[in-house]
C-alpha positions in Angstrom: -19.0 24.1 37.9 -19.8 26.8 40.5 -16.6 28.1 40.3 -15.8 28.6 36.8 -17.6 31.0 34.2 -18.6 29.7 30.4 -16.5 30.3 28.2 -19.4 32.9 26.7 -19.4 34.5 29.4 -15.6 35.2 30.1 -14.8 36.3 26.2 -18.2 38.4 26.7 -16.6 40.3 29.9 -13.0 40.7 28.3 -15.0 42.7 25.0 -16.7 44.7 27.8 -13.3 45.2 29.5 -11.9 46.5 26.0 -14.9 48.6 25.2 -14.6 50.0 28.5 -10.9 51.1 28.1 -11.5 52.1 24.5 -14.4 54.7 26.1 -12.2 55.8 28.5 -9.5 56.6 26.3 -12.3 58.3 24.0 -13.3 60.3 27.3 -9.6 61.4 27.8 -9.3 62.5 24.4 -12.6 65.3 24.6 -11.3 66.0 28.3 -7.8 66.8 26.6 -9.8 68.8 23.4 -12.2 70.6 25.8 -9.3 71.9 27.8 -7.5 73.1 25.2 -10.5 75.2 24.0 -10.8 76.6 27.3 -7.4 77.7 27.4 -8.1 79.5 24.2 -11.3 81.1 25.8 -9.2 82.1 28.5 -6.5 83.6 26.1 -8.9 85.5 23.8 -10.5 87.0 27.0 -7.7 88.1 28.4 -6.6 89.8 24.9 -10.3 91.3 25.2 -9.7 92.5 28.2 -6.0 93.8 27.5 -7.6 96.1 24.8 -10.4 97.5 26.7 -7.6 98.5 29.5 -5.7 100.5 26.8 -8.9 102.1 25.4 -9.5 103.3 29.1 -6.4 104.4 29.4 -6.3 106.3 26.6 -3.7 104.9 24.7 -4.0 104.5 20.9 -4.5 100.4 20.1 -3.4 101.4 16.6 -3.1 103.9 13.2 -5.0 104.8 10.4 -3.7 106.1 7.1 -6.2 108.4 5.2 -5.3 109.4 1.7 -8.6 111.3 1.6 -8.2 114.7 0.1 -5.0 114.1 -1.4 -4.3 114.5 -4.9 -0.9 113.8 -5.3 -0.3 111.3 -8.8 1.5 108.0 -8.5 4.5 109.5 -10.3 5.1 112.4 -7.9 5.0 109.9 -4.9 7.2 106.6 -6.4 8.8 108.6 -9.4 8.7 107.9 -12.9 10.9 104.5 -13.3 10.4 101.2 -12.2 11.5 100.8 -8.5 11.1 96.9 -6.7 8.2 96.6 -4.3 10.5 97.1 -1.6 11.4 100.5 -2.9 7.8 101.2 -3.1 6.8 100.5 0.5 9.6 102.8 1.5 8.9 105.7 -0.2 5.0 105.5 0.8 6.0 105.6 4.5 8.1 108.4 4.1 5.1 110.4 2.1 2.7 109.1 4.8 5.5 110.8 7.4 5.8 113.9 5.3 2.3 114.5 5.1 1.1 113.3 8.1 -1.2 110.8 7.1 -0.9 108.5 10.0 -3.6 108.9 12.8 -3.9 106.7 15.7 -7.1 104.8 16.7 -7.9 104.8 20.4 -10.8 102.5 20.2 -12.2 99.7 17.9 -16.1 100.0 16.2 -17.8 97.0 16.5 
C-alpha cells in the first residue's frame, strides 16, 4: 500500500484542487474589477487635467446666465398664449442673446 493514497485522502486533495481553482477564479474576478477602477482613475485624471489646461489657457470651460437685475414679466418674454415647452426654450435663448445674458466661466470654484 505504499503506492496508493486512502481514499480520504484523494477526495480530500480533489476539494482542495477545487477550492484552489474557485480562489483563483475569485482572484481573477477583483484583478479584472480593480483594473477597471483604475482605468476610471486614469480617465477622471486626465479629464482633471484637461480642465486645468483650458483654465491656464484662458479659455472659458463654460457660461453662465444671470437674470439678476432684470425685470422683464413672463408675458413680455414667452407672450401671452400657451406656447409647447419647445417654443419656450426657444424664445428664452433668443432673450438671453438679445440681452446678453450669457457670460462665460473661465474657472470652476471648488
Amino acid at each position: 500500500m505504499a503506492g496508493k493514497k486512502p481514499i480520504r485522502l484523494v477526495r480530500a486533495g480533489q476539494k482542495a484542487q477545487k477550492a484552489w481553482r474557485n480562489f483563483d477564479r475569485a482572484e481573477k474576478m477583483s484583478i479584472k474589477a480593480q483594473q477597471k477602477m483604475e482605468l476610471a482613475r486614469r480617465k477622471a485624471w486626465e479629464v482633471e487635467r484637461e480642465k486645468k489646461e483650458i483654465e491656464a489657457e484662458g479659455k472659458p470651460i463654460g457660461n453662465n446666465v444671470n437674470f439678476k437685475g432684470n425685470h422683464d414679466t413672463l408675458e413680455s418674454v414667452f407672450g401671452p398664449n400657451e406656447i409647447s415647452s419647445g417654443d419656450m426654450l426657444t424664445k428664452l435663448w433668443e432673450y438671453v442673446k438679445q440681452n446678453k445674458l450669457l457670460k462665460p466661466v473661465y474657472s470652476r470654484k471648488k
